[in-house]
C-alpha positions as CSV (number, residue, x, y, z in Angstrom):
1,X,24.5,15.7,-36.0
2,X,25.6,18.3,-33.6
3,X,29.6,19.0,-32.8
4,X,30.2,21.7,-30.1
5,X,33.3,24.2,-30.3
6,X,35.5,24.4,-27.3
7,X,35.4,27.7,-27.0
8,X,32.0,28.7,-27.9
9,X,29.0,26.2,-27.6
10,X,27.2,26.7,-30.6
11,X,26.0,23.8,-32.6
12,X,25.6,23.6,-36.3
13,X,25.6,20.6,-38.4
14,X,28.1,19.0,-40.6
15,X,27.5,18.8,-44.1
16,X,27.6,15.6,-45.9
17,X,30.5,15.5,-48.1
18,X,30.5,12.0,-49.4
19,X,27.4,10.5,-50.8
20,X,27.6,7.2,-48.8
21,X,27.7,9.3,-45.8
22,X,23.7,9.0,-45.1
23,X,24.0,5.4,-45.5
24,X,26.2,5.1,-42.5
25,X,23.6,6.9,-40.3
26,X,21.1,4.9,-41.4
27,X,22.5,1.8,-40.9
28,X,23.9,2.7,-37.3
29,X,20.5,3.7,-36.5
30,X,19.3,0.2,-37.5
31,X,21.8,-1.7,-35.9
32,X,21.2,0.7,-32.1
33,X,17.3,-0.4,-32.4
34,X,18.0,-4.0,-33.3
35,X,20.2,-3.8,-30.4
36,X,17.6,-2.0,-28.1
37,X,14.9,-4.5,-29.0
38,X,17.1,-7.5,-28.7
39,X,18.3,-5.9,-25.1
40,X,14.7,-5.2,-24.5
41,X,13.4,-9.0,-25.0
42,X,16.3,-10.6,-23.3
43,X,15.4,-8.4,-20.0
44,X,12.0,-9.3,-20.7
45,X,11.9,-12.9,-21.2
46,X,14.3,-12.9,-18.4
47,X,12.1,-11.6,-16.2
48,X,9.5,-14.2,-17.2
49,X,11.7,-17.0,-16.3
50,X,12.3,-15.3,-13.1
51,X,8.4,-14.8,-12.5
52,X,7.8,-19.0,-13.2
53,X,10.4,-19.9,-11.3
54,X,9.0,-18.1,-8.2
55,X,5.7,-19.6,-9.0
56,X,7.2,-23.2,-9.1
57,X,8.9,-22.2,-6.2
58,X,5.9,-21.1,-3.7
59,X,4.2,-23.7,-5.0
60,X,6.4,-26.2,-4.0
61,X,7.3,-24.4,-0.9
62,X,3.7,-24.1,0.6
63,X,3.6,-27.9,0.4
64,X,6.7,-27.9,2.8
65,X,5.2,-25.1,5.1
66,X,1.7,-26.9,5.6
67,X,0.5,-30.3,3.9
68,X,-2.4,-29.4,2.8
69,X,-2.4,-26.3,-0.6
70,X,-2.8,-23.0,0.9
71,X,-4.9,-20.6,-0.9
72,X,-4.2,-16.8,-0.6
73,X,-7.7,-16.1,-0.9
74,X,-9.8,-19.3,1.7
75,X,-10.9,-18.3,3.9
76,X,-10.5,-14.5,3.5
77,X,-7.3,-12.6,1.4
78,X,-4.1,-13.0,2.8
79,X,-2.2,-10.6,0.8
80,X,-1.8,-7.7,3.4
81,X,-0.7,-10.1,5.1
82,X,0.0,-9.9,9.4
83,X,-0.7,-6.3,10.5
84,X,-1.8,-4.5,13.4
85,X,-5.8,-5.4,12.9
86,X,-5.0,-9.0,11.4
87,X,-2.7,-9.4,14.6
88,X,-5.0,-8.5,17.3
89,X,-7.8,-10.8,15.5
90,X,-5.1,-14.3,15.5
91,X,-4.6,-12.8,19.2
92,X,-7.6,-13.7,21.7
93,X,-7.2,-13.4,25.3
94,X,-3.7,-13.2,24.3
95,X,-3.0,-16.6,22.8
96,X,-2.8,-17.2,19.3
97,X,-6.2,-18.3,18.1
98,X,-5.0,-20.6,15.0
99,X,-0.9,-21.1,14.0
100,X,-2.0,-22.5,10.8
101,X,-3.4,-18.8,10.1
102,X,-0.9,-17.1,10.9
103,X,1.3,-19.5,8.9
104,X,-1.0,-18.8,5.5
105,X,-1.1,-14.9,6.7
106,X,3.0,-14.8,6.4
107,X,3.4,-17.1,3.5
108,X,1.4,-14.7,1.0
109,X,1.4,-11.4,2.6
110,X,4.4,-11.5,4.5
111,X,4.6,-9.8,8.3
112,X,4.7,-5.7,9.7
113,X,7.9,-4.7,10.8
114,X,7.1,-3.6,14.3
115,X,5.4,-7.5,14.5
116,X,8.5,-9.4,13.0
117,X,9.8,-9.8,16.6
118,X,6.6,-11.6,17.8
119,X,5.1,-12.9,15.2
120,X,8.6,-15.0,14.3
121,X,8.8,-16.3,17.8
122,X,5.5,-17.8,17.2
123,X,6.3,-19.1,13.6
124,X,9.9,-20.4,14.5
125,X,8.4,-22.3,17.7
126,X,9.4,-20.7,20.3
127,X,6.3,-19.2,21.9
128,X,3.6,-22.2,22.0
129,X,0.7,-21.1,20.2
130,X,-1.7,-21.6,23.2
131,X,0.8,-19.6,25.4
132,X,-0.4,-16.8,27.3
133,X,1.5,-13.5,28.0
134,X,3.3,-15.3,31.6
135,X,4.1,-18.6,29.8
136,X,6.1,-16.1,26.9
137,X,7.7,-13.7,29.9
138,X,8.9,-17.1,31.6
139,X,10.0,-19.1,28.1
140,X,11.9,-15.0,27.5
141,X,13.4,-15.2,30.9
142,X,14.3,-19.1,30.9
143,X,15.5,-18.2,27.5
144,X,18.3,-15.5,28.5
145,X,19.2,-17.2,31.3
146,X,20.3,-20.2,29.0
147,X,22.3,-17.8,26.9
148,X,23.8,-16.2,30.0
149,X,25.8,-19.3,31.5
C-alpha cells in the first residue's frame, strides 16, 4: 500500500503492525474480484439477452415487412445494405426496378445517409415504385401545395 504526504509526494509503505493485518488484504482482494466477475457476467449475460431478443425481434418483424422470410444473403448479401452502387442498380431508367429489393436491402443493411431522403419516400409510399423522375417532381409539388393551404 502506498500513502502520499501532503507536502512531499513520496510513497513508502506502511508496515504491518498487527498480524491479522494481511488477512484483511487478502480478503478485500477476494471480495473486489468476486465482485468484478459477478459485474462481469451480469453485463455479459445481459448482453445475450439483449442479442436474442433482437433476433426474436427481426425475425418476427421481417414477417410484418414482407410475407414471405427474407434472407440477408438470396439473392446476393444485403448487409451493406442501400448505397450509391446498390442505388443506381434498383434505379433503371429512373424507376425503381423491384420495391421488394429495396425493402430486403433496408431491413438488413440499413440505408446511406445522403439516400435516406429518397430512398424513404419510396419505402414509406410516397413515390410509386414505377414512378419516373416527372411523376416524383409532380407528387413533390402536389405535395407542398397540400401543406401550403
Amino acid at each position: 500500500m502506498y500513502v502520499y504526504d501532503h507536502q512531499q509526494p513520496r510513497h513508502y509503505t506502511l508496515p504491518n503492525f498487527t498480524p491479522g493485518a494481511v488477512d484483511i488484504r487478502s480478503s478485500l482482494k477476494v471480495l473486489c474480484d468476486t465482485m468484478r466477475r459477478q459485474i462481469i457476467s451480469r453485463a455479459f449475460y445481459g448482453w445475450l439477452a439483449h442479442c436474442r431478443h433482437l433476433t426474436t425481434v427481426r425475425t418476427h418483424l421481417s414477417g410484418m415487412v414482407h410475407p414471405d422470410l427474407m434472407l440477408p444473403d438470396e439473392p446476393t448479401d444485403a448487409t451493406m445494405g442501400v448505397n450509391q452502387t446498390t442505388w443506381a442498380e434498383l434505379m433503371q431508367d429512373g424507376k425503381l426496378k423491384s420495391r421488394s429489393e429495396l425493402m430486403r436491402l433496408t431491413y438488413f443493411g440499413g440505408v446511406a445517409h445522403q439516400l435516406r431522403h429518397v430512398v424513404w419516400a419510396f419505402l414509406l409510399g410516397h413515390y410509386p415504385p414505377d414512378s419516373d423522375v416527372a411523376d416524383r417532381a409532380a407528387i413533390d409539388t402536389r405535395t407542398k401545395h397540400q401543406y401550403e393551404l
